[in-house]
VOGU-3710 file (C-alpha; in Angstrom, 3 decimals, decimal comma):
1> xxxxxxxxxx> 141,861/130,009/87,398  142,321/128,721/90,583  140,481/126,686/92,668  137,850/124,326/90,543  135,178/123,623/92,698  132,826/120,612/91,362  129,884/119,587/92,787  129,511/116,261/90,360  126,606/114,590/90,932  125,992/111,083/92,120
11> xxxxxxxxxx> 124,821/108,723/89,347  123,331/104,996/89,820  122,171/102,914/86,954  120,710/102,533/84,584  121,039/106,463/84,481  124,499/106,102/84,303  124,165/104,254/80,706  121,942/106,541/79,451  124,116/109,177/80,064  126,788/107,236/78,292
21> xxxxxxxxxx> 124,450/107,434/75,537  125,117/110,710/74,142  124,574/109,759/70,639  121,016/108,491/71,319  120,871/111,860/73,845  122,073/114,466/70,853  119,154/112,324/68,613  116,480/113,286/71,057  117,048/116,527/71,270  117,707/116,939/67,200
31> xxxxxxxxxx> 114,593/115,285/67,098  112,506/116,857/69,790  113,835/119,919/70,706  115,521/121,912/74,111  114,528/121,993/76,603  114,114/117,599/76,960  113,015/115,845/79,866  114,089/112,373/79,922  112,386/109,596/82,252  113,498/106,202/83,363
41> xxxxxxxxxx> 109,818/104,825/84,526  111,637/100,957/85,533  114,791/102,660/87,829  111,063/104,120/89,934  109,705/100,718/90,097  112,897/99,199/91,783  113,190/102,628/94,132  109,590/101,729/95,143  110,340/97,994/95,491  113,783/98,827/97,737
51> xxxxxxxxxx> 110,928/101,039/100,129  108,786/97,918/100,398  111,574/95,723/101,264  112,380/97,829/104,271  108,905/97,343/104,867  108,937/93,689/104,987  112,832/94,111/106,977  110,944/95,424/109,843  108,261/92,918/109,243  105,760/95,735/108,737
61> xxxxxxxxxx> 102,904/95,703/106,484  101,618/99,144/104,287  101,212/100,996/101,365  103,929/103,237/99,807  102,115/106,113/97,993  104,198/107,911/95,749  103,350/111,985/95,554  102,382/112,938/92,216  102,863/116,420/93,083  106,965/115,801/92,701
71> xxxxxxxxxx> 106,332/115,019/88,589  103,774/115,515/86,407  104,681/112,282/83,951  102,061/110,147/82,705  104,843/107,130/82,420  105,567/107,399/85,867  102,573/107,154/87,359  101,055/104,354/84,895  104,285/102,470/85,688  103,500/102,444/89,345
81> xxxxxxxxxx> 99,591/101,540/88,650  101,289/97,778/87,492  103,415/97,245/90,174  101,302/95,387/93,530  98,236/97,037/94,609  98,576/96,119/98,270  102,220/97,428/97,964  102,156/100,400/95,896  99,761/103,763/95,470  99,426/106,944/94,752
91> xxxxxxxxxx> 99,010/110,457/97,002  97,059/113,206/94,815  97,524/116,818/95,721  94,300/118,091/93,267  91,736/117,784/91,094  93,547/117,147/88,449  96,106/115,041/89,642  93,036/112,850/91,122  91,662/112,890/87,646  95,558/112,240/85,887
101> xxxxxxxxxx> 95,367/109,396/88,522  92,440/107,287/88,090  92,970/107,873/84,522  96,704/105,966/84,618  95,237/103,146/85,840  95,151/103,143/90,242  92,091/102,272/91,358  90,406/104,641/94,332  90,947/101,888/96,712  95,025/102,796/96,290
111> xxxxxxxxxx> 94,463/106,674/96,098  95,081/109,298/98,940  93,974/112,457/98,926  96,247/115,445/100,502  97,196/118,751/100,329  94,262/122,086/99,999  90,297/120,555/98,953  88,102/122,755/97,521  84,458/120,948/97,181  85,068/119,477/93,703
121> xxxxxxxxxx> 88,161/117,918/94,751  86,871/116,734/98,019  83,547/115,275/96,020  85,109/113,187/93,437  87,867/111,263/96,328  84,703/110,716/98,186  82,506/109,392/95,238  85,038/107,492/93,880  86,175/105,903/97,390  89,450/107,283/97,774
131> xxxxxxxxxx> 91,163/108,051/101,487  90,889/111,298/102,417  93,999/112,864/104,220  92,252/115,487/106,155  94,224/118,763/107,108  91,635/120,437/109,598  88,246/119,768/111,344  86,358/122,809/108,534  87,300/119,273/106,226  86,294/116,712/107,924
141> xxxxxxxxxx> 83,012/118,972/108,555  83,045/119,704/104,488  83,823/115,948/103,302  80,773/114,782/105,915  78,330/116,905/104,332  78,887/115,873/100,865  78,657/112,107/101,932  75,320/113,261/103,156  74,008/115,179/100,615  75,015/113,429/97,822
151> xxxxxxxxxx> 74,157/109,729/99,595  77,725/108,577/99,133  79,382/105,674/101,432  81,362/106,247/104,126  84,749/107,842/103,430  88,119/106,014/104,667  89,849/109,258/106,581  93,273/110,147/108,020  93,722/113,066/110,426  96,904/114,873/109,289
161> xxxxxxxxxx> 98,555/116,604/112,641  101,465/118,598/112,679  102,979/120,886/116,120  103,730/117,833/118,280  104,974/118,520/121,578  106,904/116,057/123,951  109,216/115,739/127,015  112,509/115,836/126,263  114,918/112,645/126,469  116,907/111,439/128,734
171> xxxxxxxxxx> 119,566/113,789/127,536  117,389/116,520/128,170  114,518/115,106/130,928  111,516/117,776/131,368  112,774/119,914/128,645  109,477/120,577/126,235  110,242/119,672/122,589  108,327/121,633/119,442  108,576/120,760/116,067  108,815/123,029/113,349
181> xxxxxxxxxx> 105,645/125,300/112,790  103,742/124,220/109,540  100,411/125,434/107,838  99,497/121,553/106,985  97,806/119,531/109,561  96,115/120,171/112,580  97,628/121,121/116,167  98,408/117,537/117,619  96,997/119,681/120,882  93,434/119,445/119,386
191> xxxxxxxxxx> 93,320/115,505/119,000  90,441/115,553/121,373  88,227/117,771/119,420  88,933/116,256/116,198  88,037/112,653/117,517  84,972/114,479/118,916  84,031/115,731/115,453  84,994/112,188/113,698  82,504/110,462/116,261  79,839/113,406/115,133
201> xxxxxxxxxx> 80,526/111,871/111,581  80,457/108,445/111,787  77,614/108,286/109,745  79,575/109,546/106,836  83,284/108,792/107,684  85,578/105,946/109,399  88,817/106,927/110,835  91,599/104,659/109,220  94,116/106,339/110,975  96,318/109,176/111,677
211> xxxxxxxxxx> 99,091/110,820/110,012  101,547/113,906/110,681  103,080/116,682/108,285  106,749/118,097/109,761  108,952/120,696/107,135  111,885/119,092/108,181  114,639/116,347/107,524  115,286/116,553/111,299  115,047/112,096/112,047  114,326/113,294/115,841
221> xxxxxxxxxx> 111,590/115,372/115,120  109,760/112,484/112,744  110,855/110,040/115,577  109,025/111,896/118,275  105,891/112,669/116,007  105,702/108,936/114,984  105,815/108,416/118,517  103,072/111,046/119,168  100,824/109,262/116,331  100,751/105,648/117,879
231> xxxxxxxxxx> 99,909/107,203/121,141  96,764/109,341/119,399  96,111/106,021/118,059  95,731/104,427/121,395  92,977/107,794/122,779  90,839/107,121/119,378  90,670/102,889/120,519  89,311/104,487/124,253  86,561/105,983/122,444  85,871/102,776/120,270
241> xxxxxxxxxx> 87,098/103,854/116,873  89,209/101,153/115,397  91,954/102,868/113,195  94,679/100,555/111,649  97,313/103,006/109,780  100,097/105,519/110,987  100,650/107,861/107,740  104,705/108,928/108,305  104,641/111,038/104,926  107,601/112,363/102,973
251> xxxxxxxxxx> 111,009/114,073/103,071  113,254/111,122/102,905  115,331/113,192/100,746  117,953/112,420/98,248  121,302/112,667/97,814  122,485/114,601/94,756  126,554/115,284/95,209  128,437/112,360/94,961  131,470/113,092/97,403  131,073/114,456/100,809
261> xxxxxxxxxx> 134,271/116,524/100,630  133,308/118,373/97,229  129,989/118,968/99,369  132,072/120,613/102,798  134,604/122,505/100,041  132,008/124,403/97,725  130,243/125,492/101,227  133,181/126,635/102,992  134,159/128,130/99,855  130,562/130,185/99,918
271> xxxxxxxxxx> 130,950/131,421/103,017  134,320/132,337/102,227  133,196/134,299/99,079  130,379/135,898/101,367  133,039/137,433/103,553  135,205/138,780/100,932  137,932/136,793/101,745  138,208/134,913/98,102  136,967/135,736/94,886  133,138/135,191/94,631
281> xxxxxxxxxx> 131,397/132,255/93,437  127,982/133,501/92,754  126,173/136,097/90,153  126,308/139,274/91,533  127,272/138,554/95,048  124,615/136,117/95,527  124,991/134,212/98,866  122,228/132,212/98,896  120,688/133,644/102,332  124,075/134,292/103,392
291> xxxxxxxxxx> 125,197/138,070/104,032  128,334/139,873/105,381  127,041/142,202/108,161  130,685/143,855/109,307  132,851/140,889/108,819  130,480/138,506/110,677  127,979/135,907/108,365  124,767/136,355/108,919  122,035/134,659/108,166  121,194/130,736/106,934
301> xxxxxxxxxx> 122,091/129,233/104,104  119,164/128,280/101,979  120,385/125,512/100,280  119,262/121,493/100,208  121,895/119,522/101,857  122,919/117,844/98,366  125,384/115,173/99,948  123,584/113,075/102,093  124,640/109,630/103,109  121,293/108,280/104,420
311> xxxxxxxxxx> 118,369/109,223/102,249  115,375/107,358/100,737  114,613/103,844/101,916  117,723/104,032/103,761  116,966/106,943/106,061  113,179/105,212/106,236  114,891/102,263/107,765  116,763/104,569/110,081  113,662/106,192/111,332  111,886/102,783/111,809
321> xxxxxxxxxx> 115,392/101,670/113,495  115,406/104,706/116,178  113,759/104,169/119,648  110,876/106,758/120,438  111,820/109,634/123,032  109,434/108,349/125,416  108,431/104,672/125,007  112,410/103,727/124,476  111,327/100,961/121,860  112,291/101,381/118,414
331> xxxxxxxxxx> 109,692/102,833/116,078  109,043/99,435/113,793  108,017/97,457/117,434  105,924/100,283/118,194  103,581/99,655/114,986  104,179/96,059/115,252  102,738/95,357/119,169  99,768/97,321/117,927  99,314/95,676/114,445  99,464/98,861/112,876
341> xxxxxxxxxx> 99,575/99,098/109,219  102,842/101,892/107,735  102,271/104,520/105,376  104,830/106,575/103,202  104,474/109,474/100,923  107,902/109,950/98,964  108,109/112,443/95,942  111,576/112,814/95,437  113,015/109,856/96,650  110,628/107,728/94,960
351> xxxxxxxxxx> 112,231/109,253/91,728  115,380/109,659/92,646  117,691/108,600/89,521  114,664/108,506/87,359  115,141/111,281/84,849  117,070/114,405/83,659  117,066/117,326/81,334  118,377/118,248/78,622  119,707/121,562/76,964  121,751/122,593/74,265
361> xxxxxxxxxx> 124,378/125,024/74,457  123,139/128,452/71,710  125,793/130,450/72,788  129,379/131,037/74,559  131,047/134,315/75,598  133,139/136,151/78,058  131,099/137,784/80,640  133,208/141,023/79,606  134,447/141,886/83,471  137,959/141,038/82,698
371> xxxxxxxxxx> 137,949/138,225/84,407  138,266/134,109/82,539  134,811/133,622/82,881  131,901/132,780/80,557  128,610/132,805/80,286  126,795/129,903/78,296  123,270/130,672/77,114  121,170/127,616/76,823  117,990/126,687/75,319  116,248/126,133/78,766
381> xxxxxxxxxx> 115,002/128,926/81,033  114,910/128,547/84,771  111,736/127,371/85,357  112,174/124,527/82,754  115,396/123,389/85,657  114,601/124,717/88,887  117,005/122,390/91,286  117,997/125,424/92,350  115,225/127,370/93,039  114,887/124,617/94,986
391> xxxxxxxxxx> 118,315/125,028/96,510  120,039/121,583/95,035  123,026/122,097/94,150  124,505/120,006/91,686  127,153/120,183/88,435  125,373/119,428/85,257  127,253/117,224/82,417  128,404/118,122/79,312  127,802/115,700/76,324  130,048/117,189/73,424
401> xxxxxxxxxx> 128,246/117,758/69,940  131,308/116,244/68,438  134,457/114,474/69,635  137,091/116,680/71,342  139,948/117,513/68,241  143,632/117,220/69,237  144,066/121,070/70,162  141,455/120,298/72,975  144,165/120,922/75,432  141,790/123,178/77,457
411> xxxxxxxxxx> 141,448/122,407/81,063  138,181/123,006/83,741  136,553/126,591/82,739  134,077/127,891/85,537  130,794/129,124/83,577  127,434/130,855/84,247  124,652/128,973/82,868  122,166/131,580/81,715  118,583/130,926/80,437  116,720/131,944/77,090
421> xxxxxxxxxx> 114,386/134,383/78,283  115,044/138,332/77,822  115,378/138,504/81,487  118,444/139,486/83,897  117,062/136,881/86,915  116,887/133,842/84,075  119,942/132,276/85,026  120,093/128,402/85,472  122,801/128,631/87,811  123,860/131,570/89,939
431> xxxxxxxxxx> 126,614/130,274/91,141  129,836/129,435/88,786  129,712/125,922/87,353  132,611/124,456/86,875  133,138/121,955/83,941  136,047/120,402/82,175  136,002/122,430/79,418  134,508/125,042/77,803  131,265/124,010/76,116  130,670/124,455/72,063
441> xxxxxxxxxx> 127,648/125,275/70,588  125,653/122,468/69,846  126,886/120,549/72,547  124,334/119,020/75,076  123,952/119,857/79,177  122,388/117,218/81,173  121,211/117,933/84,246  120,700/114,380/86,002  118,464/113,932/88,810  115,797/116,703/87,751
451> xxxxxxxxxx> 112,609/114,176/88,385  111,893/115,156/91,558  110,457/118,614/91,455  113,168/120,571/89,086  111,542/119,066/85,805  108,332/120,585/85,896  107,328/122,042/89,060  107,872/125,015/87,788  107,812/125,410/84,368  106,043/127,630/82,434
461> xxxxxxxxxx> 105,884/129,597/78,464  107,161/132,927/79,163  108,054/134,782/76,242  105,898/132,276/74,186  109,403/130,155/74,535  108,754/126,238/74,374  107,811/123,873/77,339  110,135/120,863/77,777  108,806/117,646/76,024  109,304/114,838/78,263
471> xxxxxxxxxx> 109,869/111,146/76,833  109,749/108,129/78,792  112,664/105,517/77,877  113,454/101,870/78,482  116,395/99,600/77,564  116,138/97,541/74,753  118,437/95,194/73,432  121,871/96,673/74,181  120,237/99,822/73,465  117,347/102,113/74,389
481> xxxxxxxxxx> 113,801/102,731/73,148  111,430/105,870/73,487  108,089/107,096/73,348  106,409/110,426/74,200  105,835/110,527/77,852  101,631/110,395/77,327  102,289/107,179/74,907  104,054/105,294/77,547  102,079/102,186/79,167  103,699/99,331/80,959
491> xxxxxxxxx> 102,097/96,865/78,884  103,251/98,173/75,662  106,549/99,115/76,313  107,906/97,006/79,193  111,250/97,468/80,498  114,400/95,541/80,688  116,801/94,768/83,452  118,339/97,578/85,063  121,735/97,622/83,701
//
């Protein structure tokens, strides 16, 4: 066949025993059904405890708030409600994850509020004293007048900015710097007429401090808008407001692919494919925002850079670790010779190794173009796994049904994963999987890593076909325990070491 390109994914414990597991796995799924989402609510715990302790490394004080918008999990979230209310809360994107909130077990005084308000959203953060994360002056002017008419207390309120502009550094002096263009926030360039509007409101809201919103992994970028934020922080002191927090967000990413070099091949390979110049790798041609114009790529490819060697807490540290374009000093001694308080919004990497999916394999056949390829039909549909709509790409791994006989001598088959709906765009994978052997109906595909995002995000009951259950499981004894994802409370079920 050729060349196998893998993409196996990177594994960290106590994931990797669970996968070990199959047994207990195939159970689940007999029991339960496919699609299965599988959560590890103690492996979040310690990712949020390794954030805090980069915290206290830079001797920095602040809340990590984990956003619920990355997974919809009741266990999740009710784990993090037990963990240290100073240390830990909670960033709510709706209604209803406001509501999912308060009903896990935070308390208001550990709940932000992000993302689009309409009036009932905006109404119960403020009458239930959450922090508001405001996204433009029309709500700040909103959230004042339901304080007023409804006689609530002042609301704690962040101004969210975004399109920060700065000199450039002393690679690059009097060269102006723009970050990437986003529809959350307000224009750092209209700081002065927001502080004019939260002096308006005083009456009704206190400034606790600012935050930004950049689309990017870019670390200079966040550098420079950190940078940006403590100096806002300085113009709202001038006018006698007394904010105390700098809000960094999210997008401390994750690293999926476990080797670098399987990473570099299967691109290299893509572009390759793109050009005609080896056989393709994709459904169809598919090149991922990639196109052959004349012999030349064009275009970008839209894909999540799954290998990453810094990510989570560890590209948080970086970013607290690198000196601000203007100021020189790092970004940690920046908060700290103002006293500044640091918050952090991770979704994904605050599940990172927290969960995967399951599906079992229905069917296996040639895909009838002459060539040694398959396709394997599975009892998922795309939106029940979406790391690649979300452009991860990642290997799944293949739990056998049964033990492998003796005439197993078949070697790594490359395979399209397709989905169960009566649709030609439900495939799981576009591009060729490769896996070391064939899979067997019956068998099991795990897809590790789905927590962030790919679990739920996007999943839906086409076809009147089945939502993924979701269970929340623990170690026990050698040995695991489950319960339905809305049964799972710390206190009931607590966790053992991570092993």
């Amino acid at each position: 066949m050729g060349e196998h390109l893998f993409l196996r994914p990177r594994l960290e414990p106590p994931l990797t025993s669970l996968l070990d597991d199959g047994t207990f796995l195939h159970s689940l799924v007999d029991a339960l059904g496919s699609p299965l989402n599988v959560l590890l609510p103690e492996r979040m715990a310690e990712n949020a405890h390794r954030f805090q302790a980069v915290y206290r490394e830079h001797h920095l004080a602040g809340r990590v708030y984990f956003a619920h918008k990355a997974n919809q999990s009741s266990a999740l979230v009710r784990r993090l409600a037990a963990e240290d209310p100073a240390a830990i809360g909670v960033d709510v994107a709706s209604l209803g994850e406001l509501r999912h909130a308060l009903g896990c077990g935070f308390t208001p005084d550990r709940i932000m509020a992000t993302g689009p308000k309409d009036p009932d959203f905006l109404w119960l953060a403020a009458r239930v004293g959450a922090t508001v994360n405001l996204d433009s002056r029309g709500e700040l002017e909103q959230l004042a007048e339901l304080v007023r008419k409804y006689a609530l207390a002042r609301v704690d309120v962040l101004l969210r900015l975004s399109g920060f502009e700065s000199a450039g550094g002393p690679e690059e002096p009097g060269v102006r710097l723009l970050s990437r263009r986003s529809r959350f926030g307000s224009p750092a360039g209209e700081v002065g007429e927001l502080l004019s509007a939260v002096e308006r409101h005083r009456d009704a809201v206190e400034l606790a401090g600012v935050a930004y919103h950049l689309d990017t992994t870019g670390l200079a970028e966040k550098v420079r808008a950190l940078e940006r934020c403590v100096m806002v922080m300085d113009e709202c002191r001038a006018r006698g407001l007394a904010p105390r927090v700098v809000d960094i967000g999210g997008g401390f990413g994750v690293g999926y692919v476990t080797d670098a070099a399987e990473w570099d091949s299967y691109t290299t390979a893509l572009t390759e494919a793109v050009l005609g110049t080896r056989p393709a790798l994709t459904w169809r041609g598919h090149g991922y925002g990639l196109r052959n114009e004349g012999g030349t790529v064009r275009g970008s490819a839209a894909l999540y850079p799954a290998y990453r060697p810094t990510a989570g807490p560890g590209y948080l540290d970086e970013l607290l670790s690198s000196p601000a374009p203007t100021l020189g000093r790092p970004s940690s001694t920046l908060l700290l010779e103002h006293l500044y308080d640091l918050y952090a919004e991770p979704g994904r990497a605050l599940v990172d190794q927290c969960g995967l999916s399951l599906a079992r394999v229905l069917d296996v056949r040639r895909t009838g173009e002459g060539a040694e390829e398959y396709l394997v039909r599975l009892g998922m549909n795309a939106g029940d796994m979406s790391l690649e709509e979300h452009g991860v790409l990642v290997d799944p791994i293949l739990l056998p049904r049964f033990a492998a006989g003796s005439d197993s001598g078949e070697g790594p088959v490359g395979v399209y994963l397709v989905g169960n709906l009566c649709l030609e765009a439900d495939l799981i994978t576009r591009r060729k999987v490769f896996l070391p052997r064939l899979p067997r109906v019956g068998d099991l595909l795990a897809f590790a890593n789905t927590a962030g995002y790919a679990m739920d995000f996007q999943a839906h009951r086409a076809q009147r076909q089945p939502v993924a259950r979701t269970v929340a499981v623990v170690p026990e004894g050698g040995s695991w325990h489950w319960c339905l994802d809305e049964e799972y409370w710390p206190i009931t079920h607590p966790g053992g070491a991570l092993s």
